[in-house]
C-alpha positions, 0 to 999 in steps of 0.5 A: 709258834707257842702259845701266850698265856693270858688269864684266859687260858691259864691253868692253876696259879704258880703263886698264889698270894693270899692277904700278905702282910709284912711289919719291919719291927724299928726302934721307934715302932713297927712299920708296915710294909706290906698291908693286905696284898693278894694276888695270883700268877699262872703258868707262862703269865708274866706279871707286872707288880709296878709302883714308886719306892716304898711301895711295897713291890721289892717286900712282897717279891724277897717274901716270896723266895724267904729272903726277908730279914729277921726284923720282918714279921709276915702273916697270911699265905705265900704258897708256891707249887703246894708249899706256904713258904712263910710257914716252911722250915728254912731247910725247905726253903732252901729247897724251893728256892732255885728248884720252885722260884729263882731270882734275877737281881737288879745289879748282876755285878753285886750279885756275881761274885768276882773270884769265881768263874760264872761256870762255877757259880752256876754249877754251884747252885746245881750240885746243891740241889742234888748229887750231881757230878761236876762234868755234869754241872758244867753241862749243865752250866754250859746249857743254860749259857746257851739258853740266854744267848752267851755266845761260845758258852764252852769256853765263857762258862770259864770267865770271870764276871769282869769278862762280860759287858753289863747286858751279858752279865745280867743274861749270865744271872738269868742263866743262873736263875734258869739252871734248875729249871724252875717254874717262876722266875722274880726278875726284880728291876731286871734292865734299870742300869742297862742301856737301851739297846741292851734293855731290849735284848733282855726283855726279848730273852724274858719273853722267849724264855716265857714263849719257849719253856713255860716260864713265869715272871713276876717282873718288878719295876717302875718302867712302864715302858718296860712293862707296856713291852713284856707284862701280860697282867699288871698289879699296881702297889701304893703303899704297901696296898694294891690299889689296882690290878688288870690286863696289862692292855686295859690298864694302859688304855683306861687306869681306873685309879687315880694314882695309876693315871698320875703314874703313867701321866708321869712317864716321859714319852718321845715325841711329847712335850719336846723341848725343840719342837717347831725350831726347824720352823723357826730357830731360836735365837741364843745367846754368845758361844760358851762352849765351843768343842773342835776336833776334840780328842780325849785320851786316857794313858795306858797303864802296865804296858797297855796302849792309851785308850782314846775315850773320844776322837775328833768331836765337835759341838758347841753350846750358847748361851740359854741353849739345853745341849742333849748328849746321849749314847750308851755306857763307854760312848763318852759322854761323862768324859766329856761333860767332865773335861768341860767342868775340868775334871778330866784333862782335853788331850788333843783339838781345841775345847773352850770354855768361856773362851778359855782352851781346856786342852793343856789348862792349868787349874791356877788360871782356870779355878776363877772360872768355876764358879760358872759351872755347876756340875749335877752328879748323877748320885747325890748321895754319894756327891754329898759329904755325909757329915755336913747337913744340906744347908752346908752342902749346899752353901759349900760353893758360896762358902768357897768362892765368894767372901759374904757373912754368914748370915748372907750364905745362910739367906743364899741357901734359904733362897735356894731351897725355895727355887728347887721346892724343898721345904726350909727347915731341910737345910738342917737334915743330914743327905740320908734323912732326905728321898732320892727326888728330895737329895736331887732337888739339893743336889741342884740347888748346889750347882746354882748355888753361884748363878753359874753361866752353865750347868752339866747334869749328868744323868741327874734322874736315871735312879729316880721314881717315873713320878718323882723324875717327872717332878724333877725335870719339870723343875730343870726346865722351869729354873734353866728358864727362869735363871737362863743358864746353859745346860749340857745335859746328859742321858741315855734315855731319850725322851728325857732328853727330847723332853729338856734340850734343844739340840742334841748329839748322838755318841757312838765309842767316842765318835759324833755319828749325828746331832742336830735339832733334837725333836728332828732326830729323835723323830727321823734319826738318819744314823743306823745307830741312831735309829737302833736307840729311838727303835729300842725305847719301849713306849708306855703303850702295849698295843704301839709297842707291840708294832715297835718291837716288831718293826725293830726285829724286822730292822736288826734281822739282818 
């Protein structure tokens, strides 16, 4: 078995940092990004640089592959296998990269061009680092296929990027960065948009391309869950400054800083804090049924002679009043399907969906529209939810504007109540959506759905886009209004310790099917479904030592 690289048996530095600082020249002033970073990252070492937007961690990672904009002016040392790559000549730049360090992106399908074969974009980078033929190219393409686990990889290096699911795009832009073979890879939010299962295939194809070929990673993230799984160091940045760096082992086990103890106390752990804890003791009791889901079957119609594509078949559930109902389940289960049939935004085709005791299947909006104002709906982008030419107080006065006859001054109060309940300072209410943080536009965003004190709420994966610390105050911010104003939440997710941490019951979607549901913290504590126990086993914990033993009784469990 190869042998892992700790600080202990590491030879020179791949990278060495030295006092980087990075100024983004604005026209209201300079802003620093980036203020006195130094840091080291040796052969086969994978190092974790962690922290909250604005951090400074994304800066420092695009100074080391030159990809920083003109607007940004760099000092200090970046030096990169002999070469100071803030001084070198863009010519040499263009050299280093891909040969020296190459770079995995966050979202594979913006950084994969749609027109083009993967084969041809892997090649691409190949034969502009030498003169290399294109039979060669293609070998070459086809070989670093193979290495991320692309299966047939001599027919699919001829598909194009809309071929491949979310998880083996992203393996394709690992092949890609793999093709000329180069000594550090900066994998910059690397499994943020993938689903847990999939997480977990790639941080394992990480660890082997570290354990197999040498490889070093500079692993940029705020999950540290993902870095407990994978970081053998981890540089912690608040700010543009690096406020602590250790083994990644010591610093789960005992964070020096405080910052660094807010940020893993911040982090959702299954099993703490869960919403349904003792309930299998003793049941709560809630209130009227007020959505009630028999045989559910949602059928989108086939299009250009396709057959009709069944999103869910035959599920069934339902939600009382005061009650939290998880769904979770990876990309196409059907769960957004179903949380917008219930909000009628999607149309129910067969069994029986009530809502309020009105059936959903065949509705018409004339007779259903006086219902809405009982659902709020959570967008999982507030950003693109909200109209960007209106200021939050209007956004967020839409729905009273809409459905109840009051004065201005009485919406204006409204609103003004309504920015106190979700924690938003009053004068918000005359910023435009993109004056606001992401935490700042989500805290508006549900500000908006209570907007007319509605008797159910749907979130839909109302966090996934937000910072561990800032997710953290969000979520203790549902559960403090669901308790304080009663209301009924459908809420939806494909984190689970999100969800054992907000709702009482939950149901586990599998392509359109109920495969388990139950108390939450029962099913989450000892799923029964094989597909169940896959996603509670493929959640990496904020602990490097317990993962260590997850990750392995997880290889043992899917071995076969």
């Amino acid at each position: 078995m190869t042998q892992i690289a700790t600080p202990s048996n590491l030879g020179k530095p791949v990278l060495s940092i030295d006092h980087l600082k990075v100024t983004f020249a604005t026209d209201g002033g300079d802003v620093p990004a980036v203020k006195d970073v130094s840091l080291d990252v040796g052969s086969g070492e994978v190092v974790a640089i962690v922290g909250e937007s604005g951090s400074g961690k994304t800066v420092t990672a695009k100074t080391i592959l030159g990809l920083l904009p003109e607007t940004a002016v760099s000092s200090g040392a970046v030096v990169l296998n002999g070469n100071d790559v803030i001084s070198v000549s863009a010519q040499k730049m263009r050299q280093i990269r891909g040969k020296d360090v190459a770079m995995v992106f966050q979202e594979p399908s913006t950084a994969l061009n749609p027109v083009f074969t993967v084969g041809w974009q892997i090649s691409e980078g190949i034969r502009a680092h030498g003169k290399v033929s294109k039979k060669e190219a293609r070998a070459r393409a086809i070989e670093a296929l193979t290495k991320v686990g692309i299966p047939d990889p001599e027919h699919r290096v001829d598909y194009y990027p809309h071929q491949f699911s979310g998880g083996q795009k992203q393996r394709v832009v690992i092949a890609a960065a793999l093709a000329l073979n180069p000594g550090l890879i900066v994998a910059d939010e690397p499994s943020t948009a993938l689903d847990v299962t999939v997480q977990a295939e790639i941080l394992q194809l990480l660890r082997d391309l570290r354990d197999q070929y040498g490889v070093s990673i500079v692993l940029i993230t705020h999950n540290m869950g993902v870095v407990a799984d994978l970081a053998d160091r981890v540089v912690v940045m608040y700010q543009g400054d690096v406020v602590e760096e250790a083994d990644a082992t010591a610093l789960f086990a005992n964070p020096q800083q405080d910052y660094t103890k807010k940020l893993l106390a911040a982090v959702p752990h299954l099993g703490r804090n869960s919403a349904s804890a003792g309930f299998a003791a003793s049941p709560p009791k809630f209130g009227e049924v007020l959505v009630q889901a028999k045989n559910l079957e949602i059928e989108y119609p086939g299009r250009l002679g396709q057959p009709a594509f069944k999103a869910v078949d035959r599920v069934s559930f339902q939600i009382s009043a005061g009650e939290v109902y998880g769904l979770v389940g990876e990309s196409g289960s059907g769960k957004t399907t179903i949380g917008r049939c219930i909000a009628g935004l999607n149309r129910a085709t067969g069994g029986s969906l009530k809502v309020f005791d009105y059936e959903m299947v065949g509705f018409k909006e004339r007779t259903f529209k006086p219902l809405r104002k009982d659902i709020g709906f959570v967008f999982q982008d507030p950003a693109a939810s909200f109209n960007p030419h209106l200021t939050i107080g209007e956004c967020v006065a839409e729905p009273v504007a809409i459905h109840e006859k009051r004065s201005a001054r009485d919406i204006r109060k409204r609103v003004l109540e309504l920015m106190d309940a979700v924690q938003l300072p009053s004068n918000f209410i005359d910023r435009y959506p993109h004056e606001l943080s992401g935490g700042q536009r989500q805290r508006a965003s549900l500000a908006r759905a209570l907007s007319l004190n509605p008797k159910l709420l749907v979130a839909d994966e109302p966090t996934s886009a937000l910072d561990v610390s800032v997710q953290a105050k969000v979520l203790e911010l549902f559960k403090e209004i669901q308790a304080e104003f009663g209301f009924a939440a459908l809420f939806i997710s494909h984190d689970l310790a999100v969800v054992d941490m907000l709702a009482h019951r939950v149901g586990v979607l599998l392509r359109g099917e109920f495969v388990e549901e139950g108390i939450g913290n029962q099913i989450m504590s000892d799923p029964q479904h094989p597909y169940t126990q896959r996603l509670v086993a493929s959640l990496p914990v904020p602990d490097p030592a317990l993962q260590a033993q997850r990750r392995e009784a997880h290889r043992a469990m899917f071995s076969s």
